[in-house]
N, C-alpha and C positions, 0 to 999 in steps of 0.2 A: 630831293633825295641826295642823303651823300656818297659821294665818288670814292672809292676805294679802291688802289691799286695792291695786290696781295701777295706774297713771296712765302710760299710754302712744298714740301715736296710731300710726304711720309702720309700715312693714315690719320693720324695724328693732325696734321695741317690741311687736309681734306676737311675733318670734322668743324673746324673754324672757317673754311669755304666755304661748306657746305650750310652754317648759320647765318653769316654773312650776308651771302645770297638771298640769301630770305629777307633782309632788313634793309639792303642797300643794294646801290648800283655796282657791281663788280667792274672796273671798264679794262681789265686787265689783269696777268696773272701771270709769275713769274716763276719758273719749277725748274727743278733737275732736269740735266740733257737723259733723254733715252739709254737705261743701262741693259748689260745684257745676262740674262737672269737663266739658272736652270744646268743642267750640264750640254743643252744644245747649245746656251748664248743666243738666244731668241732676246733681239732689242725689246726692251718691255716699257712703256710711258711710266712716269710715276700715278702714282692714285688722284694728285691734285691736277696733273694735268688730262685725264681721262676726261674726268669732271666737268674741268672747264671746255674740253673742244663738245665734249655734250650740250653744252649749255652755248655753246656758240659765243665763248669770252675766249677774247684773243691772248695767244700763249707764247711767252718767249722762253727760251731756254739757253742763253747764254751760261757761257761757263766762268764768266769776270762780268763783274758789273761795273769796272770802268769805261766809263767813255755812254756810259745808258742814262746820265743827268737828264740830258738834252730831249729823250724821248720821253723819260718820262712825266717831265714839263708840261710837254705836249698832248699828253693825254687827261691834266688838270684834275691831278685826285684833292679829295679834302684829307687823305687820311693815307699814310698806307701803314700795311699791318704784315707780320710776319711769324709765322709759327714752323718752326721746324727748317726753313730752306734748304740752310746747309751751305752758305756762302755768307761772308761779310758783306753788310753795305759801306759801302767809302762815303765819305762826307759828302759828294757834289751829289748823292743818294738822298743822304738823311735829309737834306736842305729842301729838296721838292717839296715837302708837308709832313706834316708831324707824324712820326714812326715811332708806332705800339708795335712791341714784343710781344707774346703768350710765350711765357718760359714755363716749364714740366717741372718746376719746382717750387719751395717759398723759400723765395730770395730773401736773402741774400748766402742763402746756405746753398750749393750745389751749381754755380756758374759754369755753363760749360757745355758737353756734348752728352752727357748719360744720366743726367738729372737721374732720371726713374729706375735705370738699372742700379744704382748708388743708394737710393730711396731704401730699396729692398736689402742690397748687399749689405748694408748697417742695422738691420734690421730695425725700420724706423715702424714709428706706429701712425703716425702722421705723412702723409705729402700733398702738394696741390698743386697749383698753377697760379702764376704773377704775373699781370698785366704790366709790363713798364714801357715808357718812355727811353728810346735807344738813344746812346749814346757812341763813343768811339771805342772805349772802353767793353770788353767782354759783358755783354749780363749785368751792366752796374749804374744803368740808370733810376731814375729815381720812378718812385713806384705810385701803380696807377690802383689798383685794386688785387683781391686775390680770392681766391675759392678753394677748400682743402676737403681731403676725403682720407677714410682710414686705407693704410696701406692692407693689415691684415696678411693673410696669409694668397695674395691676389699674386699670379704670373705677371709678367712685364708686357705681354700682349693685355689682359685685362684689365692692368691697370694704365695702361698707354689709352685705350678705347674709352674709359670713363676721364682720363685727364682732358682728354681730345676734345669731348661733348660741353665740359666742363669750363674749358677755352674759349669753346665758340661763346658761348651763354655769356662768359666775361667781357671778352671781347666787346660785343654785342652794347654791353651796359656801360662800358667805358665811351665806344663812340658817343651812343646817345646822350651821357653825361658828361660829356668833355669839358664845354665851360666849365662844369662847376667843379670837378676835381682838382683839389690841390696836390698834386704831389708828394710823395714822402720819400725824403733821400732814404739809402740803403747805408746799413752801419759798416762799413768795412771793414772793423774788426771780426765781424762774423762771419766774413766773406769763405765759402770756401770753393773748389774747381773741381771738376771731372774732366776725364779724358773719353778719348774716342775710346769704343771697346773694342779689344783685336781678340783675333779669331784663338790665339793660346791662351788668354782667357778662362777659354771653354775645360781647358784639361784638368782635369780633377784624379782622385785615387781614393778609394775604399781605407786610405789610411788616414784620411781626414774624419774627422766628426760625421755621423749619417747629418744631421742638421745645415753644418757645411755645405754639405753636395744638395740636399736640397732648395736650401735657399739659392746656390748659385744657379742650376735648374732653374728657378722660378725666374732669376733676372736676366738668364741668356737663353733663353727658351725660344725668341724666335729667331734668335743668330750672337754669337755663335754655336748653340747649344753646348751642352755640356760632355765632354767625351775623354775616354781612356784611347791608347798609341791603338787599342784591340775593336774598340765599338764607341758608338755615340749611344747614350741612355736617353731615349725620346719623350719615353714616360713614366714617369716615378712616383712615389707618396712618400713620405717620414712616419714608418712603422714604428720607432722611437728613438728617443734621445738620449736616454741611460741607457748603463751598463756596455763593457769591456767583450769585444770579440774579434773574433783574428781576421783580420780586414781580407773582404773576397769572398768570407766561407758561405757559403750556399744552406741557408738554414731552414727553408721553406720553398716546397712547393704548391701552389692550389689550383689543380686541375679544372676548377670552375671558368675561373678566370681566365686560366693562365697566366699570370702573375708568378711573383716569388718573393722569398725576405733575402738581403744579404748582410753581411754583419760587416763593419767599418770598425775604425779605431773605437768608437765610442757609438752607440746606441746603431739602428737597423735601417736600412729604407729598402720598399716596395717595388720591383721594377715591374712595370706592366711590358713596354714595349721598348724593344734595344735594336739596333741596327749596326750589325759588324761590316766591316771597312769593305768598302767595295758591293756590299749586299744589299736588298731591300729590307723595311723595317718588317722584324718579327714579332710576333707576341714570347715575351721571357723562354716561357716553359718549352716552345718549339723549338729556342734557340738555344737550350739544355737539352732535348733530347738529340739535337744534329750535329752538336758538340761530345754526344755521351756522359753530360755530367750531370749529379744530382745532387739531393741534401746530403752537406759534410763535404762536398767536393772543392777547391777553390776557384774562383772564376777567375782567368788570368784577366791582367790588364794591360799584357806587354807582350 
């Protein structure tokens, strides 16, 4: 059976774990140090390493991986494989055996930290997941296989969970096809980069496009979410895309729901559930009446 040493942290790198597991020996696992999550700051494992100390596969969590050649020599992987970590390998790394990426994108479009929130924010119709061969270089080795699924109209958690499942499955066919895969360089004229997402990102304005706001909604949806200086908008729909109305104004209420329309620069979106600074999250209509405002009124953003 082959030996697999594995470097992942996120849900995302769980789901390749977690396939992994299933087909091979795990003889080690390599994650995020314990962060601290919440507004207590209660130290929290990451998802890959829960996992693993369940399954009794020994866990490191260094914060550099210079000077970890030596050990990981000593634990004789045939493979090791990386999805998501969240650290560079250094060369005296890659050298121990041959190191497969699962990249959240199809490279050579998207190199970098936000593949999937990128995916969305361009509104692509296509994205997947690329098995490569790491090199020293960011995301720009040469390519081992690939799997693609429609983006559609899918949040960044739901399509992070089908890229995840989608990884493992690849992953999985590359080990076992290893001999026979040739390679295929990446064009580097195609090449492009994301960045890390920070948290101002998130801030949006009713004078953007409703479409705008909710696409970026959908691609920062499980951090940084999407918010005005006044509230964070938790849960939303794109009621439409046309037509001109005075960004903020309050043009629906539906007492069923509790929901509401608001009108932006151009066409409308749905807010189900909002959450003003300092407060827990409301449903809209609660948070109009404890405001005093209603249809025709503006909802400030400042």
């Amino acid at each position: 059976m082959k030996r697999v040493i594995f470097f992942g942290s996120p849900e995302y790198g769980l789901a390749v774990l977690r396939r992994l597991a299933e087909e091979f020996q795990v003889v080690a696992v390599y994650t995020q140090p314990d962060r601290p999550v919440g507004r207590k700051g209660v130290m929290t494992p990451t998802p890959v390493k829960k996992f693993a100390e369940e399954r009794g596969i020994p866990v490191f969590t260094p914060t550099t991986l210079k000077g970890e050649g030596e050990r990981l020599r000593q634990l004789n992987p045939d493979f090791l494989v990386v999805a998501a970590y969240g650290l560079l390998l250094p060369t005296e790394v890659l050298k121990v055996a041959p190191p497969i990426n699962l990249h959240g994108s199809l490279l050579p479009k998207y190199r970098g930290a936000s593949p999937v929130q990128q995916a969305i924010l361009n509104r692509d119709w296509w994205t997947g997941v690329t098995g490569m061969e790491m090199v020293e270089r960011l995301d720009a080795g040469p390519m081992l296989g690939w799997s693609y699924t429609e983006v559609g109209e899918k949040r960044v958690d739901q399509l992070m969970e089908e890229l995840g499942e989608m990884a493992g499955e690849l992953a999985v066919e590359i080990l076992n096809r290893s001999p026979n895969i040739k390679p295929v360089p990446q064009v580097e004229g195609l090449a492009s980069y994301t960045r890390k997402v920070r948290k101002e990102d998130g801030l949006v304005s009713f004078s953007l496009p409703a479409e705008e706001i909710w696409v970026r909604w959908r691609a920062y949806y499980r951090w940084p979410s999407i918010f005005t200086p006044k509230f964070k908008l938790m849960e939303i729909g794109l009621e439409s895309r046309g037509g001109e109305f005075t960004p903020g104004e309050i043009l629906e209420v539906d007492s069923r729901n509790r929901s509401g329309v608001v009108g932006c620069r151009y066409g409308k979106i749905r807010i189900y559930q909002i959450q003003p600074v300092g407060r827990r999250v409301l449903k809209f209509a609660d948070f109009l009446n404890g405001a005093r405002l209603g249809v025709g009124d503006i909802l400030p953003e400042k």
